[in-house]
N, C-alpha and C positions, 0 to 999 in steps of 0.2 A: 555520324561522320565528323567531319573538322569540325563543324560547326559548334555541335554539341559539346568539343572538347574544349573548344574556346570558349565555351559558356561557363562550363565548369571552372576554367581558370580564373577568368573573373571572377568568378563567383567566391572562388577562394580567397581570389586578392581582396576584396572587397569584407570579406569575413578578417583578412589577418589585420586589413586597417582599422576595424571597427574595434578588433582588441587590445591593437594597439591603444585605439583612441579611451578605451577605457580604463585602461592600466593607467594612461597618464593622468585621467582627470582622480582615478584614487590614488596618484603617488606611489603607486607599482611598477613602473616602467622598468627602474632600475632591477625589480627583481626576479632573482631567478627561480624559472617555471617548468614546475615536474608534473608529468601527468598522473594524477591519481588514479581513476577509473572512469569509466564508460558505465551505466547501469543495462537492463534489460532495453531501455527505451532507447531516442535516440539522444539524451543528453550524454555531456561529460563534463568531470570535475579537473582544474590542477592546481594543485598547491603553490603557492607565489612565499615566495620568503627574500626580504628585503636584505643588503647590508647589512641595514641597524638592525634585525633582529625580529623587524618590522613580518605579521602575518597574513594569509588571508586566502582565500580560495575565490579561485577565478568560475563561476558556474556559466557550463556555452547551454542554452536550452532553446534552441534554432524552434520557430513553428513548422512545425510536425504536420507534413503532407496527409492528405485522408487517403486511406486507404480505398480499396473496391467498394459497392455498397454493399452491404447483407444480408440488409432487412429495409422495409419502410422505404427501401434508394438512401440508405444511411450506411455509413461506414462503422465497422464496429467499436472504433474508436468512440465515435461521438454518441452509439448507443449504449456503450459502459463508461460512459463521460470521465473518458481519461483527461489532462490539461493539453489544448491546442497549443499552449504558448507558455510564456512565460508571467504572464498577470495573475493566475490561480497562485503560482508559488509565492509572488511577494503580497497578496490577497492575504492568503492563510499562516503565513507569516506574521504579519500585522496583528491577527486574530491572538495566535498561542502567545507571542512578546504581551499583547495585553493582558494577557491570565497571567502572567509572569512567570510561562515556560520557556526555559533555553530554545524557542530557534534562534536560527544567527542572524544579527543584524543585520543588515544590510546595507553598506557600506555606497555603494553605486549602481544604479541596473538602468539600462535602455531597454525597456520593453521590444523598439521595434527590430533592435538586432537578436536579442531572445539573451543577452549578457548581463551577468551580474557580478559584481564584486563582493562578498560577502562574510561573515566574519568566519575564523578558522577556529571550529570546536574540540579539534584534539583530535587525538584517534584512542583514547581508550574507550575499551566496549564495556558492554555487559556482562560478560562471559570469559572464562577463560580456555587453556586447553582440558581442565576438567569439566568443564560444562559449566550452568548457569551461574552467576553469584548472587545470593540469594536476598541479600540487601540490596542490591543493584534493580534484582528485580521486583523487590518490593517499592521502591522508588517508581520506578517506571509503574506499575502497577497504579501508585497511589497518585501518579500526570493525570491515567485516564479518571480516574474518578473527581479528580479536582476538576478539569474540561468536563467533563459529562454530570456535573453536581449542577456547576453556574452555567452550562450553553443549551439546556435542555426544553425543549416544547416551546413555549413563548419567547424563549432567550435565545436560541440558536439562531446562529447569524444567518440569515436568508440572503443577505446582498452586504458588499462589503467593501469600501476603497482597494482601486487595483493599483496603484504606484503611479497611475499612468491621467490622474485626473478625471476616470472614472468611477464605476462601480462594477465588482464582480458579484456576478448571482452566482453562489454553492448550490449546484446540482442535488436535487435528489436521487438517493439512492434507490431508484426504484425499481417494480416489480422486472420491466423489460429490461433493466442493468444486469439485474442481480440472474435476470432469465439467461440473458443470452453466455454467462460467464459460465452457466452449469455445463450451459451445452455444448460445451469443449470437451465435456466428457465423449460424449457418441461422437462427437464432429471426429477428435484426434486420439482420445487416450485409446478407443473402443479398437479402433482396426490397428494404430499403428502399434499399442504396446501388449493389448489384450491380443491383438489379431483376430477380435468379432466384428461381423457388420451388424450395427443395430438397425432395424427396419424402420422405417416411417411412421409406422404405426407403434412403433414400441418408444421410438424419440417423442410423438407425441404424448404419449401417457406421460412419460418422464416431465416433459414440460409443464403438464396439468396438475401433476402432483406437486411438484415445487411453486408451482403459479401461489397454490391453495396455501401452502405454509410461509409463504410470503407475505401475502395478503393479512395473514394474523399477523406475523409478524411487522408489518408497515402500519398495525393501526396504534402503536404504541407512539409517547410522544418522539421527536428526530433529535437527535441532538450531530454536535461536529463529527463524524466517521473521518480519521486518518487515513484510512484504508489501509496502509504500509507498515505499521507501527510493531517490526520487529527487527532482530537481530542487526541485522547489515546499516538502519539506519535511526540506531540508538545508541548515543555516545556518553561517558562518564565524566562528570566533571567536579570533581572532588573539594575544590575550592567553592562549589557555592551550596547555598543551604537548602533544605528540604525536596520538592519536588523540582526546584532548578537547576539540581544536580543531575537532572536525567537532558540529552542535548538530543534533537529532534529536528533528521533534516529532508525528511522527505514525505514531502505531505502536500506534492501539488495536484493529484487526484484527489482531497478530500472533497466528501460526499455530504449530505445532510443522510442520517441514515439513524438506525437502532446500534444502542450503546456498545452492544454486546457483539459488535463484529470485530472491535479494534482490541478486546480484549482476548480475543478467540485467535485475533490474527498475533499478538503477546504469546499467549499461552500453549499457543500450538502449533509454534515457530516451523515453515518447513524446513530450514537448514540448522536447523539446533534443537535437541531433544531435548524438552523439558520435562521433567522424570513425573510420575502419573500423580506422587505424593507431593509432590512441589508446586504441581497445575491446582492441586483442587489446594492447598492452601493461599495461594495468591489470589484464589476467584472469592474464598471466604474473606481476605480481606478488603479484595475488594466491594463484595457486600455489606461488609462490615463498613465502611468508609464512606459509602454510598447513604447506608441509613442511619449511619449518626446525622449527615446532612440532612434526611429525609426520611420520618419514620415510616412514611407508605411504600417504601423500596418495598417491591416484589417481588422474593429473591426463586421462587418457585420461578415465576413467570421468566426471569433474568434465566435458569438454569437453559429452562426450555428454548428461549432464543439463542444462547449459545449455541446450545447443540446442535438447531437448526443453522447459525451463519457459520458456527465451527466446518458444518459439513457441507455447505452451500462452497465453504472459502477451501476448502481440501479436494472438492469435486472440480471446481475453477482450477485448481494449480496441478492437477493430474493432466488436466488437460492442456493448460498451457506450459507445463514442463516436455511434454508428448510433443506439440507443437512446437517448442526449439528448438527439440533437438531434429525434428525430421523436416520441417521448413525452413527454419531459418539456422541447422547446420550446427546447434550448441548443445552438443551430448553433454557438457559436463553437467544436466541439472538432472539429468535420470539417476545419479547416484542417492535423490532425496528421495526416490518414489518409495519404498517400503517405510519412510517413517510418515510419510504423507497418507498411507494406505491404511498403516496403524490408527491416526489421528480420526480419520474417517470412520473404521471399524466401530470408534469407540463412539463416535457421535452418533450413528446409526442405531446403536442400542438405545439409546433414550427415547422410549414410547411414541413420542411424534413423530418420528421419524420412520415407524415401522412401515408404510406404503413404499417409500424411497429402497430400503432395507429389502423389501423382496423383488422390487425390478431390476437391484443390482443383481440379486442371487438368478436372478433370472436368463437376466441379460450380460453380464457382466462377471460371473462369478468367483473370477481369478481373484478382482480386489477385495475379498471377504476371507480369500485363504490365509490364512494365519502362516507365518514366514517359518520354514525348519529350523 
C-alpha cells in the first residue's frame, strides 16, 4: 500500500544522500557519473570522471537480504557463504594489495551504507574478439600461483581486518557449500532445460557421491579461493610489471578452499572458450610455477582436484545459468550452456570422476551428448 511506497522513497532518498555524502568526502562530487553495470548479484558499479581528468568508480554494495531458508533454517546464500555486506570486499582487498596484486585501492568506503569509492582499473581485458591473449593469460595464470605459493595451509589468512575496525573470518569452502552449489543441477538444470525430474533417491546418490570426492579433496592444505577469477573480472594493465599487470576486482565471496578451483574457474571460463591446447598449457605452467616454489607440488594429485572443482564449478553454473533464466527472467546466459556442457564432459572423463559420470548418463543424459 502507500505505506510501503513511502518507505521505498525514503529509502531512496536516504541511499542518494549517502552518495552524495561520499563523493564529496573523495572529491567526486563534481564528477560526472555513468553507470557501468549491475553483476548477477545485487551490486552496481559507476564510473565517476572528474573535470580534471580525475578517476574512479563508485561501488553501491547495499547488505544483501537473506533469502528463504533451505537447509539447516539457513538461506542459501549463507550456506554457499556468498558476502552479506560489503566488509568481505575491502577484507580481501587488503589481502591481494599485500601480495602486491592490482585490486583497486580504495580510496573511501562506509561499510554501513554498503559504498565505496575505489580506484578505476581500466577496462582492457584479457581477451579479445579472437579469444584469449595468451600472455595475458599467462599473467593471470602466474596471480594465482603467486597467491597460492605464499597463502597456503599455515599462511592462509583465517581472519583478517574488515575496513570497519574489526576483523573478517574467510569462510571455508566447505563440503555443505560446495554440496548445495551441485545441486542446482537436479533442483533447475534437470526439469527446466533437460525436462527430467530426478527422484529423491537418485538426488540423494548424487549428493553422496560428491559428498565422498569432496572430502578428498577438503583434506589437502586451504589456501585464498577467489571463486570469480575469470573473464568478466580480470582487467589488463600494461603499465605495471609482472603479476601487477593482471587488475582483480571481484573477489568478495573469497572462500578458504583448494587451489585448484580458481584455476579451473581461469581455465574453463564459462563465457570464453579457452581452446583445449591453450587450457593444458597454462595448467603446466602453472605447475611449473608452483614447484619451483615448492618441490613437493603434487602435480598428479593438483590434475585430480581440478577435474573434480572443474566439474563441481560446471555442475554449479548449469544450474545457476538454468535458474536465471526461468526465475529470475535473464535468458541471455543459456547461450553458454554447450560450452559449459563441453567443459563438464571433459572433466568427467578423468578416472575420479567416473561414479558422477554414470548418474549423469543415467539421469541426465542430454549433458553427455556431444553437440552436431
Amino acid at each position: 500500500g502507500a505505506g510501503q511506497g513511502e518507505a521505498t522513497a525514503e529509502g531512496a532518498d536516504a541511499c542518494h544522500r549517502a552518495v552524495r555524502s561520499i563523493l564529496d568526502e573523495a572529491g567526486f562530487l563534481d564528477a560526472e557519473r555513468s553507470f557501468m553495470m549491475g553483476d548477477a548479484s545485487t551490486r552496481a558499479y559507476e564510473r565517476l570522471l572528474k573535470p580534471d581528468g580525475g578517476k574512479a568508480i563508485l561501488m553501491i554494495s547495499p547488505a544483501r537480504p537473506d533469502g528463504p531458508p533451505v537447509r539447516f533454517g539457513k538461506p542459501y546464500s549463507a550456506i554457499a557463504h556468498l558476502a552479506e555486506d560489503i566488509r568481505p570486499f575491502i577484507a580481501i582487498d587488503g589481502v591481494l594489495r599485500g601480495q602486491g596484486l592490482s585490486a583497486p585501492a580504495i580510496l573511501v568506503h562506509d561499510v554501513s551504507t554498503g559504498l565505496a569509492i575505489i580506484e578505476d582499473l581500466g577496462s582492457q581485458l584479457l581477451y579479445d574478439d579472437d579469444g584469449i591473449i595468451a600472455e595475458r593469460y599467462a599473467e593471470a595464470v602466474s596471480v594465482l600461483a603467486r597467491l597460492h605459493g605464499s597463502l597456503l595451509g599455515e599462511t592462509a589468512p583465517a581472519s583478517v581486518p574488515d575496513g570497519d575496525g574489526g576483523s573478517y573470518a574467510v569462510p571455508p569452502y566447505d563440503v555443505e557449500a560446495l554440496l548445495i552449489e551441485v545441486e542446482l543441477l537436479p533442483e533447475w538444470y534437470a526439469p527446466h532445460i533437460a525436462k527430467v525430474m530426478v527422484s529423491s533417491g537418485a538426488k540423494a546418490g548424487f549428493a553422496a557421491q560428491w559428498r565422498e570426492l569432496f572430502a578428498g579433496v577438503l583434506a589437502a592444505p586451504s589456501t585464498l579461493v577467489l571463486r570469480d577469477y575469470h573473464s568478466p573480472n580480470l582487467l589488463w594493465l600494461p603499465d605495471r610489471e609482472g603479476p601487477a599487470r593482471v587488475g582483480v576486482i571481484d573477489f568478495q565471496d573469497a572462500v578458504l578452499g583448494h587451489p585448484a578451483y580458481d584455476v579451473a574457474s581461469l581455465l574453463q571460463d564459462a563465457r570464453l572458450t579457452v581452446p583445449a591446447d591453450q587450457e593444458l598449457r597454462l595448467l603446466g605452467l602453472y605447475a611449473k610455477l608452483r614447484r619451483d616454489r615448492d618441490a613437493s607440488f603434487d602435480v598428479a594429485a593438483f590434475a585430480r582436484a581440478y577435474a573434480i572443482l572443474g566439474a563441481q564449478r560446471a555442475t554449479k553454473i548449469l544450474g545457476i545459468f538454468a535458474r536465471l533464466d526461468k526465475r529470475d527472467r535473464k535468458p541471455q546466459y543459456l547461450v553458454h550452456l554447450p560450452r559449459i556442457q563441453t567443459y563438464l564432459r571433459k572433466n568427467l572423463a578423468h578416472p575420479a570422476l567416473a561414479g558422477i559420470k554414470s548418474w549423469v548418463e543415467q539421469n541426465v543424459p542430454s549433458i553427455l551428448a556431444t553437440p552436431s
